[in-house]
C-alpha positions as a LaTeX table, in Angstrom:
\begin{tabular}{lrrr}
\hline
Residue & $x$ (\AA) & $y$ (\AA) & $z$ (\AA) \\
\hline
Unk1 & $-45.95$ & 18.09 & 13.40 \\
Unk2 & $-47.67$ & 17.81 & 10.27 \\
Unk3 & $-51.38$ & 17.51 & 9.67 \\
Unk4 & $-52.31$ & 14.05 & 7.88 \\
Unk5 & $-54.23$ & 16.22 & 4.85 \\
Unk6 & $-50.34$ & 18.17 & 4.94 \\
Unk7 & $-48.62$ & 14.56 & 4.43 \\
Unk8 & $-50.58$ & 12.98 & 2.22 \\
Unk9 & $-50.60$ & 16.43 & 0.03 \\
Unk10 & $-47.04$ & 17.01 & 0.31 \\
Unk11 & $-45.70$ & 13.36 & $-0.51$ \\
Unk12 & $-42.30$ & 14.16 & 0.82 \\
Unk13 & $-41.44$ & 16.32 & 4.26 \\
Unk14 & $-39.53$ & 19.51 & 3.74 \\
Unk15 & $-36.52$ & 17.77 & 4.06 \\
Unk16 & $-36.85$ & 15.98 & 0.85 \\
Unk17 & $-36.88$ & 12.58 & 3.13 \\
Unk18 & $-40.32$ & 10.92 & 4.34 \\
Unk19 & $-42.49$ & 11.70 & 7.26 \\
Unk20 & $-42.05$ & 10.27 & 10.84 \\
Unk21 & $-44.89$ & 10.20 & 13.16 \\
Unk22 & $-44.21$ & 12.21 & 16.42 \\
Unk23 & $-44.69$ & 9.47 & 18.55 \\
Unk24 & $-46.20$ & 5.50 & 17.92 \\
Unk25 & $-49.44$ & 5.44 & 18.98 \\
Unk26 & $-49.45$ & 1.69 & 21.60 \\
Unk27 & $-52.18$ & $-0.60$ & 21.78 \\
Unk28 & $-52.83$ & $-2.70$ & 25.17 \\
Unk29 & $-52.58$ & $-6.62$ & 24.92 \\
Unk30 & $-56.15$ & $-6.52$ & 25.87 \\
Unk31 & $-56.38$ & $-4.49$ & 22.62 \\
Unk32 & $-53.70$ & $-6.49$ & 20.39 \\
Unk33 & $-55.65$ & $-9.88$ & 21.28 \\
Unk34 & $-58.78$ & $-8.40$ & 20.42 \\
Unk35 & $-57.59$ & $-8.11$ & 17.07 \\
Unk36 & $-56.57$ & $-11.52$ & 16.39 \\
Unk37 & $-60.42$ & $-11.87$ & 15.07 \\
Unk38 & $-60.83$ & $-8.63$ & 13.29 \\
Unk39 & $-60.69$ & $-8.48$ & 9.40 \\
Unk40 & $-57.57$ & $-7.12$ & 7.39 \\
Unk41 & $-60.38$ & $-3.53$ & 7.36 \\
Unk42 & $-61.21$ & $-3.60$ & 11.01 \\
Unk43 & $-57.67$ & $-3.88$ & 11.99 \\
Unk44 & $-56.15$ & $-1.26$ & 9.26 \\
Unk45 & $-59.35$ & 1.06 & 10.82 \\
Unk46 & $-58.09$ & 0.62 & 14.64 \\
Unk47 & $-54.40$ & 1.17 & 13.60 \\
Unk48 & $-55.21$ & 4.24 & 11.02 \\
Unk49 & $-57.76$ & 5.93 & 13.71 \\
Unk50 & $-54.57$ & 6.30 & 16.19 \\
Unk51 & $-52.74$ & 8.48 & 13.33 \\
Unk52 & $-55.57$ & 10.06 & 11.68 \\
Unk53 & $-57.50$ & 12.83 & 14.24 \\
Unk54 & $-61.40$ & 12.29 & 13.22 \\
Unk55 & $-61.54$ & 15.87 & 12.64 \\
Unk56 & $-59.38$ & 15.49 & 9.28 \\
Unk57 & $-61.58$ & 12.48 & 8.48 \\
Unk58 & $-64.17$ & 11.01 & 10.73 \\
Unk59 & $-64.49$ & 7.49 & 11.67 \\
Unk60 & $-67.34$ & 6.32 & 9.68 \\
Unk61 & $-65.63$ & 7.80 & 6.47 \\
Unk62 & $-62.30$ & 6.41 & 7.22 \\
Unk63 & $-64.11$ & 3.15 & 7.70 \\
Unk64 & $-65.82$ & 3.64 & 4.54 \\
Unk65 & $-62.62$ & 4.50 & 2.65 \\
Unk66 & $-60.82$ & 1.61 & 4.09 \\
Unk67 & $-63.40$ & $-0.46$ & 3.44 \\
Unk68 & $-63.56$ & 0.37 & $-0.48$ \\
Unk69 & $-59.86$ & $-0.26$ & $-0.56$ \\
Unk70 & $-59.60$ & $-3.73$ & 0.20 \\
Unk71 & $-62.45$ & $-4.47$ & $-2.55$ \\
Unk72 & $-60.02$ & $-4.41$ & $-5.09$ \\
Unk73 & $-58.11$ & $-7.59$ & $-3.82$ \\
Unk74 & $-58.96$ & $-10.88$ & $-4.69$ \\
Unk75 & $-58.13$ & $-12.59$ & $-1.63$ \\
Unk76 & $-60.63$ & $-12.29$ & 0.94 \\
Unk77 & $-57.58$ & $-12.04$ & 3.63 \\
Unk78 & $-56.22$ & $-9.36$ & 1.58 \\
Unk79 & $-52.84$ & $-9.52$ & 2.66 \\
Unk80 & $-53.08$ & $-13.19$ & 4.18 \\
Unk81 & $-49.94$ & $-15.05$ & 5.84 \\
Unk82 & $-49.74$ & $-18.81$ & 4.25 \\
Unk83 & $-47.71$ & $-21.65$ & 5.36 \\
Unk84 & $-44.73$ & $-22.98$ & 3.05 \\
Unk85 & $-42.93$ & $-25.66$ & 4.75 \\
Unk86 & $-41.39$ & $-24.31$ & 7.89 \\
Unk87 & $-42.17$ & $-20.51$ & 6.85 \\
Unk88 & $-44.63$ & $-18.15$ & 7.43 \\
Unk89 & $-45.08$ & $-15.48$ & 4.25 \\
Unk90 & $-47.13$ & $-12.55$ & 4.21 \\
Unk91 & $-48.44$ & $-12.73$ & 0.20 \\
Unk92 & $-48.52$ & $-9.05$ & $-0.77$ \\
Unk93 & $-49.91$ & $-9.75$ & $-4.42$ \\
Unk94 & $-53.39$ & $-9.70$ & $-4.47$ \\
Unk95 & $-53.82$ & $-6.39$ & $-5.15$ \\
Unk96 & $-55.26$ & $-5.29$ & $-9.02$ \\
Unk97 & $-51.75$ & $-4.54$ & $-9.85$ \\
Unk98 & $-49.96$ & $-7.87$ & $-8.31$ \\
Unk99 & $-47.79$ & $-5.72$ & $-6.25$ \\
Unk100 & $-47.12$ & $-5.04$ & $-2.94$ \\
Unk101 & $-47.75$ & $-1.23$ & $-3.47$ \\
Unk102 & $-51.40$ & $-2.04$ & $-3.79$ \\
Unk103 & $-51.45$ & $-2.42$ & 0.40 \\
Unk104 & $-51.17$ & 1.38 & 0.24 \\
Unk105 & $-52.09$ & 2.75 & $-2.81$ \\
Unk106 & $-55.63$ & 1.69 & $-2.82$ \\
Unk107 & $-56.20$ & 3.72 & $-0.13$ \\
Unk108 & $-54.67$ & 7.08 & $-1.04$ \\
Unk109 & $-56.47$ & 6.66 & $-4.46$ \\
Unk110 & $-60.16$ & 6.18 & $-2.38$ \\
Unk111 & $-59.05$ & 9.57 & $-0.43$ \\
Unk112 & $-59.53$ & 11.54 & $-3.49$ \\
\hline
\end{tabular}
């Protein structure tokens, strides 16, 4: 497979069609309800650190890195789920831009 410095270099895999991880990373239920009281940042870090290997980017920078991409959104939740009537929506627009690119584009800009 592909390094993560190859993928986030090369945008699109040789095949002209996006990257697949070689296998999903799984997190115990010990794990998952853990994360029920993590921030938006701790849980993107525990997530990110399954698909990035520290020696591309060690932990405390990838923490770092995460941590300067979520001060761009005005919502201290960054991506937080709200309550309308009967259904659950996760608001994706509180990024500088208002869009739900923001989620990810924050972060590859803070790479460079």
């Amino acid at each position: 497979g592909a390094s993560f410095e190859e993928v986030v270099l090369g945008g699109l895999a040789p095949d002209r069609g996006l990257y697949v991880p070689d296998s999903i990373p799984t997190f115990t239920p010990a794990e998952v309800e853990a994360m029920r009281s993590y921030s938006f940042a701790q849980i993107a870090f525990r997530i990110m650190s399954k698909y990035i290997p520290e020696d591309e980017i060690p932990p405390a920078d990838l923490e770092d890195i995460i941590n300067r991409s979520v001060t761009a959104f005005r919502d201290p939740g960054v991506t937080p789920v709200v309550k309308t009537g009967d259904v659950w929506t996760l608001e994706l627009f509180h990024g500088p831009t208002f869009a739900f690119k923001d989620v990810a584009l924050q972060f590859l800009g803070n790479l460079f």
